[in-house]
C-alpha positions as CSV (number, residue, x, y, z in Angstrom):
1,X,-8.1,13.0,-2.2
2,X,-6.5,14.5,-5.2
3,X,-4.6,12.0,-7.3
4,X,-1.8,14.4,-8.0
5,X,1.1,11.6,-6.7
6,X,0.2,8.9,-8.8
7,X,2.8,8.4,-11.3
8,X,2.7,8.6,-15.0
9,X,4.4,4.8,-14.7
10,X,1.2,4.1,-13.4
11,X,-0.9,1.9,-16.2
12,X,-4.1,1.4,-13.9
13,X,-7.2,3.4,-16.2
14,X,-7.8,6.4,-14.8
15,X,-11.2,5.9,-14.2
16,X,-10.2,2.8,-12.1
17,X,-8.2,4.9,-9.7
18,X,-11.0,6.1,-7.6
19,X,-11.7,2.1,-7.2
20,X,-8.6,1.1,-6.2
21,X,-7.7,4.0,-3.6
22,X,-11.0,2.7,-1.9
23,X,-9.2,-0.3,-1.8
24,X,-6.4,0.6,0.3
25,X,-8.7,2.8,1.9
26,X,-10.7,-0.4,3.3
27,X,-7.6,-2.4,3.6
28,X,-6.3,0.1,6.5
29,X,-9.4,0.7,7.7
30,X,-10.6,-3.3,8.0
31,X,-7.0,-4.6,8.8
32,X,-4.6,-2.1,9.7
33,X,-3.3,-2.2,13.4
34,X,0.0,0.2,13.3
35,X,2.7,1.8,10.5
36,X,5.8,2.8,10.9
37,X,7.7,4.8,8.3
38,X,10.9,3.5,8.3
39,X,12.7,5.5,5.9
40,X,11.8,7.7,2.5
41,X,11.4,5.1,0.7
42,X,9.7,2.4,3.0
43,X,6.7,1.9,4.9
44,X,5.5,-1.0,7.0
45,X,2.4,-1.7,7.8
46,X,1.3,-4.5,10.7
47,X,-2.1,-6.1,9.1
48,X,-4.6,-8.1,11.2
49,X,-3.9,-11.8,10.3
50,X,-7.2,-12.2,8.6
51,X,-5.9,-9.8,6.2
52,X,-3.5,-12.0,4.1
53,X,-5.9,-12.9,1.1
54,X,-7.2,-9.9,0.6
55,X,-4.1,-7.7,1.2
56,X,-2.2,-10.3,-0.8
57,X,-4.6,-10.1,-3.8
58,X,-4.8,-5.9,-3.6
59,X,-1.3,-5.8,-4.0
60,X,-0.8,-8.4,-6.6
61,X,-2.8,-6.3,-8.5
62,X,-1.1,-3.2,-7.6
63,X,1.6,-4.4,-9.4
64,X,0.4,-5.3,-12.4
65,X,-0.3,-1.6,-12.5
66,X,2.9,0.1,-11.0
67,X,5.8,-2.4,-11.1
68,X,7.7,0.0,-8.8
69,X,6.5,-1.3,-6.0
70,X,8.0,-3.6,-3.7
71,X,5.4,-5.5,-1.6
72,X,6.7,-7.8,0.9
73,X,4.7,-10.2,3.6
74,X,6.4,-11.6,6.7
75,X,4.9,-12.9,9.8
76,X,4.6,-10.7,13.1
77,X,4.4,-11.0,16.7
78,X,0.8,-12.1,17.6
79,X,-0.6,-13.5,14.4
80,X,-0.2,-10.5,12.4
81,X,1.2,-10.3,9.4
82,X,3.6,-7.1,8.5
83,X,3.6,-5.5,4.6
84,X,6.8,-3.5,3.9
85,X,6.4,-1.4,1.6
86,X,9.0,-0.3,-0.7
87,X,9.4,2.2,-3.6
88,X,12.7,3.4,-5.5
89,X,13.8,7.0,-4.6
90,X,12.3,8.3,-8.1
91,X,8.4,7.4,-6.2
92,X,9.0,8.3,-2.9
93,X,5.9,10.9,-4.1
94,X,3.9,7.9,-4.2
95,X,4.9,6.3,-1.4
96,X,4.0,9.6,0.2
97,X,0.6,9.8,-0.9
98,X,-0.7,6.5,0.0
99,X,0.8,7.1,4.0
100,X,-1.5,9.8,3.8
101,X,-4.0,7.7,3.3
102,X,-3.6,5.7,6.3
103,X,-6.2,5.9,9.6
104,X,-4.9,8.8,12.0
């Protein structure tokens, strides 16, 4: 996937990118059982309950990188566990590209 939406904000090496897009990529794949685009500029995701270390540690360190995000847990019906996602309007682009990455 081209990395056309990651923003210049973005202080993650660029030969690291790759790395960490296979990161989410495995997240979703491994954990991911629905998303629901709630708006522009949010997107939850409902994460098998296993998920919690790993999805926690992924985006800890997604923010180290790009501060914009806004990564928030909660519980969810069934032992899962839901991740809002939330960007300002200014990375909406970003928030874009990583729904694309999501398992059709």
């Amino acid at each position: 996937m081209d990395t056309d939406w990651t923003p210049s904000a973005c202080t993650l090496p660029t030969a690291e990118l790759p790395l960490r897009r296979a990161e989410f990529d495995q997240l979703f794949a491994d954990y991911l059982r629905g998303a629901d685009r709630v708006d522009p500029h949010t997107l939850d995701l409902l994460l098998a309950a296993d998920s919690r270390a790993t999805a926690t540690d992924l985006t800890a360190r997604e923010n180290e990188c790009c501060s914009f995000f806004t990564f928030t847990f909660t519980e969810a019906p069934d032992d899962r566990i839901r991740l809002r996602i939330h960007v300002p309007p200014a990375y909406v682009a970003v928030l874009d590209g990583l729904s694309e990455r999501l398992p059709r």
